[in-house]
Backbone as CSV, one residue per row, in Angstrom:
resi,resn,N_x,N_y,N_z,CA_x,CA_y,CA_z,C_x,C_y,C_z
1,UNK,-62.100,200.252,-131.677,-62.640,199.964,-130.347,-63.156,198.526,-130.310
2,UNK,-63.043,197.623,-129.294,-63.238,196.315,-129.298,-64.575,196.343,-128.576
3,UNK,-65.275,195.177,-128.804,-66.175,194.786,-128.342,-66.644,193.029,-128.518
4,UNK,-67.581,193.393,-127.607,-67.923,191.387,-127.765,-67.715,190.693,-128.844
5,UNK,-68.472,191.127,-130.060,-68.464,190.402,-131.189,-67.366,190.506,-132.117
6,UNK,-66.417,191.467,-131.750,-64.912,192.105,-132.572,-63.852,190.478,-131.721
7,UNK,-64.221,190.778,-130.423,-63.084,189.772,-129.813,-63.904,188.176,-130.041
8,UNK,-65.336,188.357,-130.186,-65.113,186.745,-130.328,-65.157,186.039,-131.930
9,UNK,-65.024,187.231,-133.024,-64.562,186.750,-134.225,-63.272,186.597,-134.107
10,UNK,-61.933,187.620,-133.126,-61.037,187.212,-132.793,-60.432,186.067,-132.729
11,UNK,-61.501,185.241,-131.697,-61.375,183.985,-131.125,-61.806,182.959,-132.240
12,UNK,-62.826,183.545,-133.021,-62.713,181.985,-133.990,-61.833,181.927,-135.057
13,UNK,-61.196,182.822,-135.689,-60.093,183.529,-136.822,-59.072,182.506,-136.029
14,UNK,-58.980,182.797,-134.604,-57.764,181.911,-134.355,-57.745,180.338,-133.704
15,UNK,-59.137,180.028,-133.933,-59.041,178.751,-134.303,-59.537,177.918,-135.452
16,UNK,-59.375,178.596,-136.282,-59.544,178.730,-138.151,-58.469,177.661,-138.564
17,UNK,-58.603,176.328,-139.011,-57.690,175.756,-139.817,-56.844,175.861,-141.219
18,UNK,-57.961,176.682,-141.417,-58.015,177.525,-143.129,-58.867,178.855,-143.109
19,UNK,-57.909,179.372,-143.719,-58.723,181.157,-144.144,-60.294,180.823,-144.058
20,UNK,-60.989,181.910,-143.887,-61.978,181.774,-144.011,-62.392,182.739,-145.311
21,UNK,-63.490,181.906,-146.732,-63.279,182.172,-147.810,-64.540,182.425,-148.179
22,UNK,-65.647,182.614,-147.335,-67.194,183.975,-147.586,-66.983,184.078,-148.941
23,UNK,-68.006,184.591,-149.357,-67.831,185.138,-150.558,-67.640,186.850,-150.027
24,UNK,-67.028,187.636,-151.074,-66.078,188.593,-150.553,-65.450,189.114,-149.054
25,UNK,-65.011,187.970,-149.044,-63.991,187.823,-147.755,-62.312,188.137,-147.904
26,UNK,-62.070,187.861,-149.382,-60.699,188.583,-149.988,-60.653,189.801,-149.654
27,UNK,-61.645,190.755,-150.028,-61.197,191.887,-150.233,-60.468,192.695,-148.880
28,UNK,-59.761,193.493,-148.877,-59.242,194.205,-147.919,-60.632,194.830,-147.197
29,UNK,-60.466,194.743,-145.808,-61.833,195.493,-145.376,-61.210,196.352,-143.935
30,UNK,-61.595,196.980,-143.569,-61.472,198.225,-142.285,-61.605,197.234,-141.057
31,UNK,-60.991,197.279,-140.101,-60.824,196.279,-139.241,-61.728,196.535,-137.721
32,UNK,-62.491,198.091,-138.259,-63.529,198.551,-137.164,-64.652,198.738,-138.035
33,UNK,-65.063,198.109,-139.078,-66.567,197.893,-139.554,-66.618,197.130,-140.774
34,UNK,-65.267,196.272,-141.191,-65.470,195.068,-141.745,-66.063,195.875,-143.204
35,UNK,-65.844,196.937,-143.816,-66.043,197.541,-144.888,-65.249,197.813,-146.013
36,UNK,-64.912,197.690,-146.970,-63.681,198.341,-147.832,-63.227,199.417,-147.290
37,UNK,-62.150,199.858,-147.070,-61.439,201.236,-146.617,-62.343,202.092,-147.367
38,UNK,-62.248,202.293,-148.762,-62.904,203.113,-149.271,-64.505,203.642,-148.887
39,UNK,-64.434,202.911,-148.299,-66.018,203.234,-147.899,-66.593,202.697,-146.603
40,UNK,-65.702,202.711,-145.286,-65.552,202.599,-143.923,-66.450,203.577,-143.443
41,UNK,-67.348,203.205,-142.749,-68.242,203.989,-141.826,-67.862,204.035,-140.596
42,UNK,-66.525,204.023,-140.400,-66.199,204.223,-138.494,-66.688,205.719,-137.770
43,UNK,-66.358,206.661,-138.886,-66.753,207.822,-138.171,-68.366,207.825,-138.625
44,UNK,-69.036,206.820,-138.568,-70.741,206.842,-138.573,-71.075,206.355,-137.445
45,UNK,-70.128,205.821,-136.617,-70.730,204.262,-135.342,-70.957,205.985,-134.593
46,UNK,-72.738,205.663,-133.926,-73.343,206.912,-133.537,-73.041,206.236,-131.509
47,UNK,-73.799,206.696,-130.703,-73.320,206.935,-129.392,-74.853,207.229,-128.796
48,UNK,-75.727,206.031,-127.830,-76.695,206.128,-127.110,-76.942,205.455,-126.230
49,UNK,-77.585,205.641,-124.797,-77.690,205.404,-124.222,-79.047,203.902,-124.408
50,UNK,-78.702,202.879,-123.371,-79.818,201.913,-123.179,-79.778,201.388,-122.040
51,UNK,-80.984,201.025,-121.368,-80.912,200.343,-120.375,-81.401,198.716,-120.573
52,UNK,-81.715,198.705,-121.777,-82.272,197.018,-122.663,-80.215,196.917,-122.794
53,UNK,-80.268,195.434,-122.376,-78.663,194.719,-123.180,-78.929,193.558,-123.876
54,UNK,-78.050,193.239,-124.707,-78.542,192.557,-125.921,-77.258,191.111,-125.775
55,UNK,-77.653,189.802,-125.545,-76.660,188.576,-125.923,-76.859,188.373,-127.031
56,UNK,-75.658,187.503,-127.540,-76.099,187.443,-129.140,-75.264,186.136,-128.935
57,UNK,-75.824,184.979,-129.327,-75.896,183.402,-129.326,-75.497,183.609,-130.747
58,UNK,-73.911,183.378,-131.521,-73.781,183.068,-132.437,-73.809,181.463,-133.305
59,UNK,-74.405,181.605,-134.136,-73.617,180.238,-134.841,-72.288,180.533,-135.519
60,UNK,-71.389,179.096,-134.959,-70.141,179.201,-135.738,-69.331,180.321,-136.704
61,UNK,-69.569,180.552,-137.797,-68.782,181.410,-138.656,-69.597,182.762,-139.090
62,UNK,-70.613,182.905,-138.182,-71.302,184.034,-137.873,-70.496,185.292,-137.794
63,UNK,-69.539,184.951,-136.567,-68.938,186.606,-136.754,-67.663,186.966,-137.396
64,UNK,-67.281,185.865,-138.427,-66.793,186.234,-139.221,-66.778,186.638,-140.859
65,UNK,-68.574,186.485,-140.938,-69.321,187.312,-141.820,-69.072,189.021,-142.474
66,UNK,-68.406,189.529,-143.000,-68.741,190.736,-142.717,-69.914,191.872,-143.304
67,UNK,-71.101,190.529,-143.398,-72.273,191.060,-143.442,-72.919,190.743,-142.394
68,UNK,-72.687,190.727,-141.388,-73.572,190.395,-140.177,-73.482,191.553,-139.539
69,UNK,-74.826,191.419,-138.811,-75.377,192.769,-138.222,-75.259,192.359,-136.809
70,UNK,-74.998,191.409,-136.642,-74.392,191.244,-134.800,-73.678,192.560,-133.974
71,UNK,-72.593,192.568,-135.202,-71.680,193.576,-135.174,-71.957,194.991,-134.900
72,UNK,-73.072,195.357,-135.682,-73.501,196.860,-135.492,-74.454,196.683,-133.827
73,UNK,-75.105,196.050,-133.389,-75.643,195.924,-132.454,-74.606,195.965,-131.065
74,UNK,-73.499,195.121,-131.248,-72.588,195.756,-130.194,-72.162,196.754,-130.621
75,UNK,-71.942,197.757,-131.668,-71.373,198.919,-131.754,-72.126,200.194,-131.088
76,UNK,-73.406,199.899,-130.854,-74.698,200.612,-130.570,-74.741,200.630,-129.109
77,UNK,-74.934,199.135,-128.461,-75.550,198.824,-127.206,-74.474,198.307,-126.686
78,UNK,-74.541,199.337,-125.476,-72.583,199.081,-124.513,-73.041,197.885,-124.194
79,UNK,-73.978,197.502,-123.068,-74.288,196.352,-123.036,-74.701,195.095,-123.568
80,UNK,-73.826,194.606,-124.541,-73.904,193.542,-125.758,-72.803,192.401,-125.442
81,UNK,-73.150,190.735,-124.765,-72.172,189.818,-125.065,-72.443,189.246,-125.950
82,UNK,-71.350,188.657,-126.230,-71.722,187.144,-127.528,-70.873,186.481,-127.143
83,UNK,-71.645,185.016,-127.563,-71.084,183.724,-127.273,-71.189,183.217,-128.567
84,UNK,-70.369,181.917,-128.716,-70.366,180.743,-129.537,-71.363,179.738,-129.181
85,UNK,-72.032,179.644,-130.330,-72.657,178.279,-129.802,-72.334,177.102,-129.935
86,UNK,-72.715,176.278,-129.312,-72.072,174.780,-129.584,-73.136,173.596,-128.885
87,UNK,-73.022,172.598,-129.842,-74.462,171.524,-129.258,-74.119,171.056,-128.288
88,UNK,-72.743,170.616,-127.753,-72.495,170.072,-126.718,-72.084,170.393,-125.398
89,UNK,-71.863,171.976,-125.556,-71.143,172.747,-124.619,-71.919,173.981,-124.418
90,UNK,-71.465,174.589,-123.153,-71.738,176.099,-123.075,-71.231,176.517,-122.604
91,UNK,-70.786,178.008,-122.661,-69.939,178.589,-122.108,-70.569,179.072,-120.312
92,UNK,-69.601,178.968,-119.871,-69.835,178.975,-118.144,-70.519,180.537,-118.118
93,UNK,-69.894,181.462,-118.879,-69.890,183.008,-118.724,-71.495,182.913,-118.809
94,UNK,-71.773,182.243,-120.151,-73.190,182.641,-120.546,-74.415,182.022,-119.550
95,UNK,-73.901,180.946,-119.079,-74.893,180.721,-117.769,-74.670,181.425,-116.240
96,UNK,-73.651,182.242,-116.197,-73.343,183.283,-115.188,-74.462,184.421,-115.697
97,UNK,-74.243,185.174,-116.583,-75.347,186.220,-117.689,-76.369,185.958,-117.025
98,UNK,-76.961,184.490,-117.336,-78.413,184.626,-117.605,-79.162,184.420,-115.641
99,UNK,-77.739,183.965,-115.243,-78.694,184.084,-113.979,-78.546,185.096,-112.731
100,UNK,-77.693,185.671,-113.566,-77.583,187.638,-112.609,-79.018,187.779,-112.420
101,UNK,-78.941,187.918,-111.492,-80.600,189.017,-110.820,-80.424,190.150,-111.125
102,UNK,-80.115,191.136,-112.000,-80.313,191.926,-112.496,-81.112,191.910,-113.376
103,UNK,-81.331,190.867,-114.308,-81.517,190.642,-115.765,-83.053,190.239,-115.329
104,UNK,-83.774,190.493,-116.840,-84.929,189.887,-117.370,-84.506,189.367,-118.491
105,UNK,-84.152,188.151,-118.847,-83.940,187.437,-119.814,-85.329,187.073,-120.721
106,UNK,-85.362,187.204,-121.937,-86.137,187.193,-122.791,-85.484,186.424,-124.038
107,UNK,-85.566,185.093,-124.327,-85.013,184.345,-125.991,-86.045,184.974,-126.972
108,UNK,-85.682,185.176,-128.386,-86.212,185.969,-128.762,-86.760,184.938,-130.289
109,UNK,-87.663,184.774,-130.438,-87.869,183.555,-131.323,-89.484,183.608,-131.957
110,UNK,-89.687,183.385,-133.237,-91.658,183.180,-133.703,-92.309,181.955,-132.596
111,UNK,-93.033,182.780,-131.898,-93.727,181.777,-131.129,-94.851,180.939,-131.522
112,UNK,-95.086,180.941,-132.913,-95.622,179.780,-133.846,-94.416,178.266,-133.592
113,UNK,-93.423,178.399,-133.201,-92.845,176.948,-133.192,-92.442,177.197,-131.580
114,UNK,-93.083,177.581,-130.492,-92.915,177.304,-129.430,-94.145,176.974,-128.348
115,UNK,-94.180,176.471,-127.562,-95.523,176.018,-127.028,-96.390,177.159,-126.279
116,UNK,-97.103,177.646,-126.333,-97.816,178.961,-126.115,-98.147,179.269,-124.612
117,UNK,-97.936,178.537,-123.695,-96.899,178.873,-122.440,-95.955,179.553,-121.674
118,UNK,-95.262,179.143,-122.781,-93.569,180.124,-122.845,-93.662,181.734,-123.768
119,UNK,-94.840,181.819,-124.411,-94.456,182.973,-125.426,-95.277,184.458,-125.095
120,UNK,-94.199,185.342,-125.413,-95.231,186.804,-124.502,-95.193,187.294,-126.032
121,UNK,-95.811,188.592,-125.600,-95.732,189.418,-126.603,-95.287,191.005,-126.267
122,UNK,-95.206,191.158,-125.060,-95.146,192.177,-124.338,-93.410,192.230,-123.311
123,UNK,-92.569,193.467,-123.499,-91.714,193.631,-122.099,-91.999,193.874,-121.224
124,UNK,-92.451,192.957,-120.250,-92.588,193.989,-118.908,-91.337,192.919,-117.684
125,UNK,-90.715,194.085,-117.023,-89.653,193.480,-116.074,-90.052,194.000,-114.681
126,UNK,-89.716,193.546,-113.574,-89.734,193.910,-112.867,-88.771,194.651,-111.810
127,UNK,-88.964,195.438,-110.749,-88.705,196.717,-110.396,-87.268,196.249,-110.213
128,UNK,-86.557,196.745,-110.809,-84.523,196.539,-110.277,-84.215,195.703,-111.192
129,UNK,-85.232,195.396,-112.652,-84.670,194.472,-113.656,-84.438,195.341,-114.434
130,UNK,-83.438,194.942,-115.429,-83.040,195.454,-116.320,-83.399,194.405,-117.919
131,UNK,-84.056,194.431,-118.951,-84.697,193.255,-119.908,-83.077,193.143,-120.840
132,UNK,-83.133,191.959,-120.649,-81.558,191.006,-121.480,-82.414,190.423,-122.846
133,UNK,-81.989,190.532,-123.925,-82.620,189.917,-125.072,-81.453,189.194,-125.585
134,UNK,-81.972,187.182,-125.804,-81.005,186.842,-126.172,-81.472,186.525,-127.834
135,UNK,-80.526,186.613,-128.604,-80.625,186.560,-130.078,-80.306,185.605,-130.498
136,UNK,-80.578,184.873,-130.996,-80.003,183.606,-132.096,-79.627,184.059,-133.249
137,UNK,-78.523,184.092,-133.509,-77.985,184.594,-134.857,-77.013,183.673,-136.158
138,UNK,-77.501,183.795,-136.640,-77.298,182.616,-138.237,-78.591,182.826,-138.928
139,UNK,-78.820,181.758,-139.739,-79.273,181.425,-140.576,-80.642,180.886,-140.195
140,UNK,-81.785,180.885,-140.377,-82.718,180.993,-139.884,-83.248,178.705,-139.836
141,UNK,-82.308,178.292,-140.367,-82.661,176.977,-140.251,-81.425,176.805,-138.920
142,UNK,-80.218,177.252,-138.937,-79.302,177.173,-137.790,-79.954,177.843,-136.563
143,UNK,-80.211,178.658,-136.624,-81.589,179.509,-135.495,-82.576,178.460,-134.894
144,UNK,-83.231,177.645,-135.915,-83.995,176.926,-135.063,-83.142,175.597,-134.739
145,UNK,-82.000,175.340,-134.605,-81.746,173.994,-134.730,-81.266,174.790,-133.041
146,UNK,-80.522,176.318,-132.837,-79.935,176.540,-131.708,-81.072,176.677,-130.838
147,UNK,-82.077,177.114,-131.167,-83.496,176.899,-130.374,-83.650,175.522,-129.720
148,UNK,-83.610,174.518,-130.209,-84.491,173.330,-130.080,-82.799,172.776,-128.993
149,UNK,-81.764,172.823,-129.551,-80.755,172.302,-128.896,-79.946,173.147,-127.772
150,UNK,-81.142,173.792,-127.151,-79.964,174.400,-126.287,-80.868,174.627,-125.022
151,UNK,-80.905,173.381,-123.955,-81.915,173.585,-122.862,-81.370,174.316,-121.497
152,UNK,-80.340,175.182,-122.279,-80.472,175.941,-120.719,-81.345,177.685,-120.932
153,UNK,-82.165,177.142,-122.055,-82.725,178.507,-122.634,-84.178,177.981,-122.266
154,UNK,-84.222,176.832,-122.359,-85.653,176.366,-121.762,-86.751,176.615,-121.137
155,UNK,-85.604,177.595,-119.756,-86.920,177.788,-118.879,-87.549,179.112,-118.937
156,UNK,-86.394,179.893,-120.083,-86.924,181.180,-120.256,-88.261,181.998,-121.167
157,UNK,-88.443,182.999,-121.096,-89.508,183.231,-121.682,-89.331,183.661,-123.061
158,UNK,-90.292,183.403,-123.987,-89.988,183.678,-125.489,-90.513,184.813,-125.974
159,UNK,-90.132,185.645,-126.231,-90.239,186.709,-126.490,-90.898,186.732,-128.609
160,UNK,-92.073,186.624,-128.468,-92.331,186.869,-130.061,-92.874,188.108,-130.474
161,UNK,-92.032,188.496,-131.551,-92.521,189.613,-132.500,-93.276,189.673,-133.648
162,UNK,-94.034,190.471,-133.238,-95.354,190.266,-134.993,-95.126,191.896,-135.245
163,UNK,-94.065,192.272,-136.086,-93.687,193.851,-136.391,-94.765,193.737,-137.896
164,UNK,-95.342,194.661,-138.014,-96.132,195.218,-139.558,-95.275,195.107,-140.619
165,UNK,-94.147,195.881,-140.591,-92.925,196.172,-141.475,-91.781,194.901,-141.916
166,UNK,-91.883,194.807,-143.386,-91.200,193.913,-143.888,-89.631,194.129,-144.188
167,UNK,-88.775,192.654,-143.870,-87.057,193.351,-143.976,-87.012,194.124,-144.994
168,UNK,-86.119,194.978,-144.574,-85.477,196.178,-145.291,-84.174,195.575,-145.316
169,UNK,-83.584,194.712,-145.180,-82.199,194.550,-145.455,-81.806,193.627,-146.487
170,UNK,-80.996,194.377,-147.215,-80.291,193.587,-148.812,-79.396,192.795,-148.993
171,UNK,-78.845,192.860,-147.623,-77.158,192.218,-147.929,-77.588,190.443,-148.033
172,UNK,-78.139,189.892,-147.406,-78.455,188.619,-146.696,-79.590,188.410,-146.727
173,UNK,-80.540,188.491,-147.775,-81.749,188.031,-148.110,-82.463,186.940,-147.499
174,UNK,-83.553,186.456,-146.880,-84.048,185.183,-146.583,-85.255,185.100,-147.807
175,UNK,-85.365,183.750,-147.377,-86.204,183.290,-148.111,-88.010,183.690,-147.916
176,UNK,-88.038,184.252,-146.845,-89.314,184.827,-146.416,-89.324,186.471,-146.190
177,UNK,-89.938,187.114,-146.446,-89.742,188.503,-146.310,-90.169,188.747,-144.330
178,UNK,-90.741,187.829,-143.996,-91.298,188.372,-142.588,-89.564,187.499,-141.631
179,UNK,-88.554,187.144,-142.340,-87.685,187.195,-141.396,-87.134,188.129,-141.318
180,UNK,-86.294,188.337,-140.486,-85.601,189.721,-140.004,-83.957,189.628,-139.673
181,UNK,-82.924,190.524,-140.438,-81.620,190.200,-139.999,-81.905,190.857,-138.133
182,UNK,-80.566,190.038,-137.492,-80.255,190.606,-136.812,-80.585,191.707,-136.244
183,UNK,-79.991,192.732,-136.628,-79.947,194.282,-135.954,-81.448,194.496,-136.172
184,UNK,-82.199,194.390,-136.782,-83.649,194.502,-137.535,-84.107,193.574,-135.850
185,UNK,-83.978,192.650,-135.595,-84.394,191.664,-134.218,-84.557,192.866,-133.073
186,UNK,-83.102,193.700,-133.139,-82.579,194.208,-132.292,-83.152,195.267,-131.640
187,UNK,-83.267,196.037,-132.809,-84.077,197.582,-133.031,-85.668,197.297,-132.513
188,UNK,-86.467,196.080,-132.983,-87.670,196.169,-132.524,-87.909,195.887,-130.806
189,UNK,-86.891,194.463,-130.330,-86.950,194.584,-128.966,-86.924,195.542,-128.016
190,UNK,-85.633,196.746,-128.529,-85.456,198.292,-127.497,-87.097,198.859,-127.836
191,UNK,-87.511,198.903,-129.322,-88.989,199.858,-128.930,-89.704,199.020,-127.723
192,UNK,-89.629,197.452,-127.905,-90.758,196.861,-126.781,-90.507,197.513,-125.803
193,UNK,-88.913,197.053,-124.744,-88.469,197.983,-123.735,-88.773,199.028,-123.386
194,UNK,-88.903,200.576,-124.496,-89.169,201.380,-124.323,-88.098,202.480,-124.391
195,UNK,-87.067,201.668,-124.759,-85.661,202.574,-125.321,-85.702,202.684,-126.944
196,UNK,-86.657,203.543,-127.220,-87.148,204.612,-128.070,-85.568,205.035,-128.970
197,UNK,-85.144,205.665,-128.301,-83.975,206.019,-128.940,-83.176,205.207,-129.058
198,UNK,-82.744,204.587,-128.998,-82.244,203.293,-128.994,-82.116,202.629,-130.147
199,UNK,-83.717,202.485,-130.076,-84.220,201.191,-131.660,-84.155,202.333,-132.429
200,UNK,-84.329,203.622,-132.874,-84.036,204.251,-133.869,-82.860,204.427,-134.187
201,UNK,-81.802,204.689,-133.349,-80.482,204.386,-133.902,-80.006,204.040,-134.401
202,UNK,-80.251,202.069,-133.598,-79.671,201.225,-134.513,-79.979,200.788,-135.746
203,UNK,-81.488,201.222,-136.079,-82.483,201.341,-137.199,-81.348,202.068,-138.595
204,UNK,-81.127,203.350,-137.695,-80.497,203.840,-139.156,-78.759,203.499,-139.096
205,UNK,-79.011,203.251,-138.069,-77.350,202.723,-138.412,-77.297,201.708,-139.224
206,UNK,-77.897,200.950,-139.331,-78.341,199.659,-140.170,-78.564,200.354,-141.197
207,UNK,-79.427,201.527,-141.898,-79.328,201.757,-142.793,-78.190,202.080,-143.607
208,UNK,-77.457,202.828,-142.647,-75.516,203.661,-143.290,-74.875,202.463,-143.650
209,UNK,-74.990,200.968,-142.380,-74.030,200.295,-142.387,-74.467,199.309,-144.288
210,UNK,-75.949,199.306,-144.239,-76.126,198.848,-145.535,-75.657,199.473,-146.856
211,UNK,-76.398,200.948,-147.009,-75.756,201.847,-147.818,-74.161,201.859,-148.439
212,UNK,-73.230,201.366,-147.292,-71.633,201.791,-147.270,-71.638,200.314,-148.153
213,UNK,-71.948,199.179,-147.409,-71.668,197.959,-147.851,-72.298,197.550,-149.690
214,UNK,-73.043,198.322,-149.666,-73.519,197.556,-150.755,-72.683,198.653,-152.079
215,UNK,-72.520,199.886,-151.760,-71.942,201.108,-152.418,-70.376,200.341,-152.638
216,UNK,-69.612,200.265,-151.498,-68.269,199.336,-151.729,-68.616,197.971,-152.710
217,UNK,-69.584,197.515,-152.626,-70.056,195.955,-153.644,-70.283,196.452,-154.945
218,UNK,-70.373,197.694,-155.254,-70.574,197.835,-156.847,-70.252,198.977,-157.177
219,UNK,-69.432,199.494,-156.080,-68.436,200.687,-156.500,-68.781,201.950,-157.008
220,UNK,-69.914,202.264,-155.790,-71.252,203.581,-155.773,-70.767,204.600,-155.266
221,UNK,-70.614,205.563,-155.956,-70.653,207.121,-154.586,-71.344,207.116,-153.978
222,UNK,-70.836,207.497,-152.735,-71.209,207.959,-151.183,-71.872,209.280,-151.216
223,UNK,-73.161,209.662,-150.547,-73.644,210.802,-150.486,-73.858,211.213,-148.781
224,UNK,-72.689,211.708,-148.215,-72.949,211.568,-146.668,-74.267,212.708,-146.385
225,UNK,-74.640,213.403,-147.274,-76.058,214.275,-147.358,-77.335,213.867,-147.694
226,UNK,-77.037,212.658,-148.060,-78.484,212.259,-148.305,-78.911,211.647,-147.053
227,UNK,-80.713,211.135,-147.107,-81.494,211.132,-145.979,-80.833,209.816,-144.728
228,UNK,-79.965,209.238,-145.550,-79.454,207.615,-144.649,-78.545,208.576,-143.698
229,UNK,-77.851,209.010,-144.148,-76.472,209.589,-143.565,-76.888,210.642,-142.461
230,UNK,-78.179,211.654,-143.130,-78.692,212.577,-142.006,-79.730,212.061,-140.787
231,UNK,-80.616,211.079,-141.344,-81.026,210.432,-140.341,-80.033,210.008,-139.484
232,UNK,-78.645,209.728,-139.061,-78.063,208.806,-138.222,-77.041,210.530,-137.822
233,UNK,-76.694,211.494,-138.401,-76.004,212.363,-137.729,-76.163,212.984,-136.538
234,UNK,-76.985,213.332,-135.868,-77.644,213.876,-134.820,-77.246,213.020,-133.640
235,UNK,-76.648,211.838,-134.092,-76.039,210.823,-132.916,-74.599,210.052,-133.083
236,UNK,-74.055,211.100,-133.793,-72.706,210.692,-133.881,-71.731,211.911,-133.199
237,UNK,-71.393,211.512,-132.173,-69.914,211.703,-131.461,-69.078,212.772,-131.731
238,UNK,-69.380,214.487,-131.207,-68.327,215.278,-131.660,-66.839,214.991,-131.681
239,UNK,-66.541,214.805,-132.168,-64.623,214.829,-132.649,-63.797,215.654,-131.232
């Protein structure tokens, strides 16, 4: 099944001068969750409703990671675009997005490096809005460089998170424990919203999608009974 971030790794694969050579980027992987066959979680991608939609502002060779959690976030939330970023350009679509009157646009960023003006701490939208969270996704020094260089995000409001809970995710380590991959961004914005079910979803989907990935990296049995796998069943898709 395609989605935003499936078609716009599409789009950069095919304007790739040279393979793209990640570290385990050789290996054969499932072409609906970027996993070793052997250990493909397609029949895990679970099925919930949201009324929070999620943009996801990539950097460059972002979605052709196949440790990026961009990916599971459109697999989750029907309402998910992604764009490319670029210092000099923007895509027309993404300034169409942000100025639908539908939307409550929210950039989503530590409001320790933004001027305390711009920074909430709270969702609240108003009546016939629907809250848009846009994500910066890369690398947390590429994150702030797409922050600082991209003024049509300017006038929006910054959305900062101070969550208790430290990353849980292995694949893509930062250098600080209080950063957060992706989907981890993702999951806490729906609790702000109030789509409850939502952020738990993608919570444990993030867990399966870690579990599978790191099990294929060192060639682990799969226990679809243990607590990762049962936490996320209850929202996966009768056959």
């Amino acid at each position: 099944m395609s989605h935003a971030v499936s078609r716009l790794r599409a789009q950069r694969l095919a304007r790739a001068v040279r393979p793209f050579l990640n570290r385990g980027s050789r290996a054969e992987r499932c072409p609906g969750c970027r996993v070793i066959p052997q250990y493909c979680l397609c029949a895990w991608r679970p099925a919930v409703a949201a009324k929070s939609a999620m943009c996801l502002l990539m950097h460059d060779v972002e979605p052709m990671k196949p440790s990026n959690t961009g990916w599971l976030i459109a697999d989750v939330i029907e309402d998910t675009t992604a764009f490319a970023w670029s210092r000099t350009e923007v895509d027309p679509d993404l300034l169409t997005l942000l100025s639908d009157p539908q939307w409550q646009p929210y950039i989503v960023f530590p409001g320790e490096f933004v001027a305390p003006q711009r920074v909430v701490s709270e969702v609240i939208v108003a009546q016939g809005k629907r809250p848009l969270f846009i994500l910066l996704d890369g690398t947390w020094s590429e994150a702030r460089k797409m922050f600082r260089k991209s003024p049509y995000l300017e006038h929006l409001p910054v959305l900062s998170l101070a969550p208790e809970q430290l990353s849980r995710y292995m694949l893509r380590r930062s250098k600080r424990d209080d950063h957060f991959c992706t989907a981890e961004v993702a999951a806490l914005c729906l609790e702000l919203a109030g789509d409850l079910v939502a952020s738990e979803v993608l919570d444990a989907y993030l867990d399966v999608f870690s579990t599978h990935y790191l099990a294929a990296k060192f060639q682990l049995a799969l226990d679809p009974a243990d607590i990762v796998h049962t936490r996320l069943a209850p929202y996966i898709p009768a056959v």
